[in-house]
Residue frames as qw, qx, qy, qz and C-alpha x, y, z in Angstrom:
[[0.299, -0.113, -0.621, -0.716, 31.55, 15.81, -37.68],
 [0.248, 0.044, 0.833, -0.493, 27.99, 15.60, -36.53],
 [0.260, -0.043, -0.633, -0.728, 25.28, 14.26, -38.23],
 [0.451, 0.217, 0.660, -0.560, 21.58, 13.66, -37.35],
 [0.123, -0.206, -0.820, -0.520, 18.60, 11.88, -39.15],
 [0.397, 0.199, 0.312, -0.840, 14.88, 12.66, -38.38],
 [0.588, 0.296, -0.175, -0.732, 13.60, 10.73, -41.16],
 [0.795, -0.270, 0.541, -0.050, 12.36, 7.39, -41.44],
 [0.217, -0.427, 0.753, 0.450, 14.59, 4.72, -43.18],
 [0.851, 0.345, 0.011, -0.396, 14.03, 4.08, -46.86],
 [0.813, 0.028, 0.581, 0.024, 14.29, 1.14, -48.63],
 [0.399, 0.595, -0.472, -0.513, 16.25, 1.44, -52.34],
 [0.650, -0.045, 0.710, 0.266, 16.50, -2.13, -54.72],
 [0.240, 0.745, -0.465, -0.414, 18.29, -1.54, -57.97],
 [0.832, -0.314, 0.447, 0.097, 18.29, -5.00, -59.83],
 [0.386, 0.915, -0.069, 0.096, 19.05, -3.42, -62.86],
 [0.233, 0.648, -0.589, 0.423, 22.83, -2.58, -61.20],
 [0.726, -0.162, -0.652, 0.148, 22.25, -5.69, -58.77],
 [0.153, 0.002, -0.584, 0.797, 22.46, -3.88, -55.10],
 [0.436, -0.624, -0.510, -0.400, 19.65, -3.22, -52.43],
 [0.452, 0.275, -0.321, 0.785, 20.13, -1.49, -49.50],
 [0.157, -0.882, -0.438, -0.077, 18.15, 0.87, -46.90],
 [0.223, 0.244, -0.152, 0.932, 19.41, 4.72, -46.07],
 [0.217, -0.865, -0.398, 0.213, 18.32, 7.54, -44.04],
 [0.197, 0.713, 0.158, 0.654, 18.63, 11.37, -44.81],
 [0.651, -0.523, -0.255, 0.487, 19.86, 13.50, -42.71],
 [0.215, 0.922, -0.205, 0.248, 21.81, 16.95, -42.19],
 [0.870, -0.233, -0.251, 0.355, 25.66, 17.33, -41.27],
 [0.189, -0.940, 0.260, -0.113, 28.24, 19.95, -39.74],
 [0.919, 0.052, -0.078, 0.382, 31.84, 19.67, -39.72],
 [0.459, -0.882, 0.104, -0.020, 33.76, 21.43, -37.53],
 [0.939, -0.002, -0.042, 0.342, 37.89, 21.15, -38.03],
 [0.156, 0.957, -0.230, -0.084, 41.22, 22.47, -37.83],
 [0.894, 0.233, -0.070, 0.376, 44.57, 21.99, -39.56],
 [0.308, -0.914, 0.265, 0.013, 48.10, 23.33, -37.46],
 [0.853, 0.079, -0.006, 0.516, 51.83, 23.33, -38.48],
 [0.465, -0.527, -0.164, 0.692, 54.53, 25.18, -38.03],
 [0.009, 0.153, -0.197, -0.968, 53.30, 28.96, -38.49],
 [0.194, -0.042, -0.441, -0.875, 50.59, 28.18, -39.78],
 [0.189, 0.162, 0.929, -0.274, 46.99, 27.23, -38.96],
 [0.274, -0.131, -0.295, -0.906, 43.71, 27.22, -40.54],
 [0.288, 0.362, 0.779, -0.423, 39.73, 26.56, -39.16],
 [0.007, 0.467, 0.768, 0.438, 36.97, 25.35, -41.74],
 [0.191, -0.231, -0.108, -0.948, 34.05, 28.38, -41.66],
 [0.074, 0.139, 0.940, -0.301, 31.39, 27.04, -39.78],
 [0.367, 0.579, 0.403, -0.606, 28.81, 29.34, -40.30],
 [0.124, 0.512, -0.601, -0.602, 29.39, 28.93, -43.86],
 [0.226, -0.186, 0.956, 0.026, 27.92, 25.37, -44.18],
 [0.666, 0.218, 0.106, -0.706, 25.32, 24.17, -46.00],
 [0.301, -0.109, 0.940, 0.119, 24.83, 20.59, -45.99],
 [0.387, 0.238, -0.004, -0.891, 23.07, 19.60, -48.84],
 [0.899, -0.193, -0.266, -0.288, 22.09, 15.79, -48.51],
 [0.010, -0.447, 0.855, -0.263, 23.91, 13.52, -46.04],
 [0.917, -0.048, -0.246, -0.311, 23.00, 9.60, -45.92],
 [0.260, -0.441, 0.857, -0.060, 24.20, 6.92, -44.08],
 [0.589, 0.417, -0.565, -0.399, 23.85, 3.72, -46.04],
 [0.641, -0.242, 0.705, -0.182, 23.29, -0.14, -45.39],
 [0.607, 0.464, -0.420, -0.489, 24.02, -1.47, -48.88],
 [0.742, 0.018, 0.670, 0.014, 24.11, -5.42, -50.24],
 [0.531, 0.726, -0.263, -0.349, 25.41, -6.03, -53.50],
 [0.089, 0.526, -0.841, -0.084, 27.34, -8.37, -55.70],
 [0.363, 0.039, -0.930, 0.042, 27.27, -12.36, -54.44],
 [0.053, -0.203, -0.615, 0.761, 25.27, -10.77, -51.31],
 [0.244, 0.124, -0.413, -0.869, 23.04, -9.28, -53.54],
 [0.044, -0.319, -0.946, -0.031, 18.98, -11.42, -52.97]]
């Protein structure tokens, strides 16, 4: 899997459902195969279409300020 970001990092606070957090947006690609006996298959690559990917720094709960 490869994922990239380009954009800059927002900021989310939700106290409403008590968590706060910051993310960044991004695109991803995943690239795999699965082999047993006889049989094997490979994910479509050119097929993909990523259509949000985020990585996440979240705080919530007791952590939650």
């Amino acid at each position: 899997m490869t994922w990239s970001g380009g954009v800059p990092v927002s900021h989310v606070r939700d106290p409403a459902n008590g968590f706060t957090g910051r993310m960044v947006t991004g695109t991803s690609h995943v690239s795999w195969t699965v082999t047993m006996e006889g049989f094997s298959f490979t994910a479509d690559e050119s097929g993909q279409n990523s259509l949000t990917s985020e990585v996440w720094k979240e705080r919530n709960g007791v952590f939650f300020s």
